[in-house]
C-alpha positions, 0 to 999 in steps of 0.5 A: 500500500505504501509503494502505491502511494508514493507512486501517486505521490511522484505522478502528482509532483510531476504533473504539478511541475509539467502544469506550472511551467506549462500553465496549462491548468491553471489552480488545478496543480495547485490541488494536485500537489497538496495531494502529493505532499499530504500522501507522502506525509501519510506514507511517512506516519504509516511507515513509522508507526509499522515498526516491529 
């Protein structure tokens, strides 16, 4: 589950990055990186908390 959400974290990011060079969509990246930050945050909590 963790390595699926650093995929779409990384997918974000670089959507992100293409939108804001490009600017083409406008506040949508904007959107789309504050989900990217918030599932690398999560995958960071979730990763910690598994510690055996």
């Amino acid at each position: 589950m963790r390595s699926i959400l650093y995929i779409i974290a990384v997918i974000l990011i670089i959507g992100w990055a293409i939108g804001t060079f490009a600017y083409a969509a406008g506040s949508l990246i904007h959107i789309l990186l504050v989900i990217a930050v918030i599932s690398l945050i999560l995958g960071f909590l979730r990763k910690d908390t598994t510690v055996v």
